[in-house]
N, C-alpha and C positions, 0 to 999 in steps of 0.2 A: 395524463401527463402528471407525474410525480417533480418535486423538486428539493434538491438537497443541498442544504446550506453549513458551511464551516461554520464547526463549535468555539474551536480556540481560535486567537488571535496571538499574531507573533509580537513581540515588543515592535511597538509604532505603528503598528496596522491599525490600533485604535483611533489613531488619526484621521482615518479616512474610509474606517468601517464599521460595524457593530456585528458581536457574533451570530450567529445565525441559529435556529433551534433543531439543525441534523434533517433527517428524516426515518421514513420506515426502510424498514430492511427490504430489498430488493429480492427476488426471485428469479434464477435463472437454471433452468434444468432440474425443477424443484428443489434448487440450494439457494437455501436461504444466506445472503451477503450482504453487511454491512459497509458502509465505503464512509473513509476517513480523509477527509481533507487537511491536508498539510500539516499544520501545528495539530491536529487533532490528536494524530498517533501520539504526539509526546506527553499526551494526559492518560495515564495508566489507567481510570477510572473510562477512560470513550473507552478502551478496549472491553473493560468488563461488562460494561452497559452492552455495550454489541452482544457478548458472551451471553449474558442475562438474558435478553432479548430472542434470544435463539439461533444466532447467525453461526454458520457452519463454516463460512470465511468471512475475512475480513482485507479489503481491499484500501491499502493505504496511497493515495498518489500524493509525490513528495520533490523535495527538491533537496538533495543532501550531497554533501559536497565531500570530497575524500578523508576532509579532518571528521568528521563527523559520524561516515560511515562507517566505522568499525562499534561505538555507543549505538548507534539510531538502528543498525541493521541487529546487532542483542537483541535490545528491547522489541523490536517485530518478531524473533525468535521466539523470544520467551512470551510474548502472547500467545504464540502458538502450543506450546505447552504447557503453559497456566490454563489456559481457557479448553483447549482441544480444540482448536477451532485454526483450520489451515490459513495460511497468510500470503497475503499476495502484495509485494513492495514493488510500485510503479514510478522509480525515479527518473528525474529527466538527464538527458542524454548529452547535454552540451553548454555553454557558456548563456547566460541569460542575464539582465538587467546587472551587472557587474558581477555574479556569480559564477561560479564554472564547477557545474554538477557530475558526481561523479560514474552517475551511468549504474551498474551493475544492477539491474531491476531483480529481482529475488522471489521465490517461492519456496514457503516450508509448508510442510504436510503437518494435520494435527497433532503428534508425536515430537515436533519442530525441529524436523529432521529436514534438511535443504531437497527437495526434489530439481528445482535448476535456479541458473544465474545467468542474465547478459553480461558478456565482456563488460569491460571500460565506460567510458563515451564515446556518443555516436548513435549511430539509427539502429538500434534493435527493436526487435518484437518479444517478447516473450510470452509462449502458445503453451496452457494446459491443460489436462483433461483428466477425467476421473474415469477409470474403466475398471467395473467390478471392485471397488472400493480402493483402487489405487492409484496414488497422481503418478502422471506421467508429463514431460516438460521438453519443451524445443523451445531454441533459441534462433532467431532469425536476423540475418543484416540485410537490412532493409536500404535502396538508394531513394533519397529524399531529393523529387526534382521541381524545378520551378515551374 
């Protein structure tokens, strides 16, 4: 069992947390992936450190809300083509502790070329795969029941 702890802290979270020291990069399908927790993406230096480190994606799960996503969705781009390393943006889907996130979860290929996007908000999935060196991307609406 492996465990991975958020780097950054958002303004106030230090109230109730301390940051965490990351961990090692994961492996799946022999790709090496880094995963960034929330505030982390928005430190330019976690993306490189992943880079450094040798991660071939970098999987950011986030909570970013419409004003925002047009700045926070760049910046995951543009890691994607600084570093060469494909990006996979896992935002949430719906209204949360007074926020109301704007969905559209993202995948760019290392070149930081978009291979797919989930609509809006709401239950998506978003499924990708590497076949013979190219992403390939589905979007799924999912029914979320009790």
């Amino acid at each position: 069992m492996t465990v991975h702890t958020k780097q950054h802290l958002h303004t106030g979270e230090e109230l109730y947390f301390s940051p965490g020291d990351g961990g090692n990069l994961l492996q799946i399908n022999d790709v090496p992936l880094a995963l960034s927790i929330y505030a982390d993406f928005s430190q330019p230096a976690h993306a490189a450190a992943a880079a450094q480190a040798g991660a071939r994606l970098y999987v950011a799960s986030v909570l970013i809300g419409d004003g925002g996503y047009p700045a926070d969705s760049a910046m995951l781009k543009g890691y994607a083509e600084t570093h060469r390393m494909a990006v996979m943006m896992a935002n949430h889907g719906g209204p949360t502790g007074g926020w109301s996130a704007a969905g559209r979860s993202a995948f760019w290929d290392e070149d930081g070329r978009v291979v797919m996007t989930t609509p809006g908000p709401g239950d998506h999935l978003l499924v990708v795969s590497n076949k013979c060196g190219k992403w390939q991307g589905a979007a799924l609406s999912v029914a979320i029941t009790d």
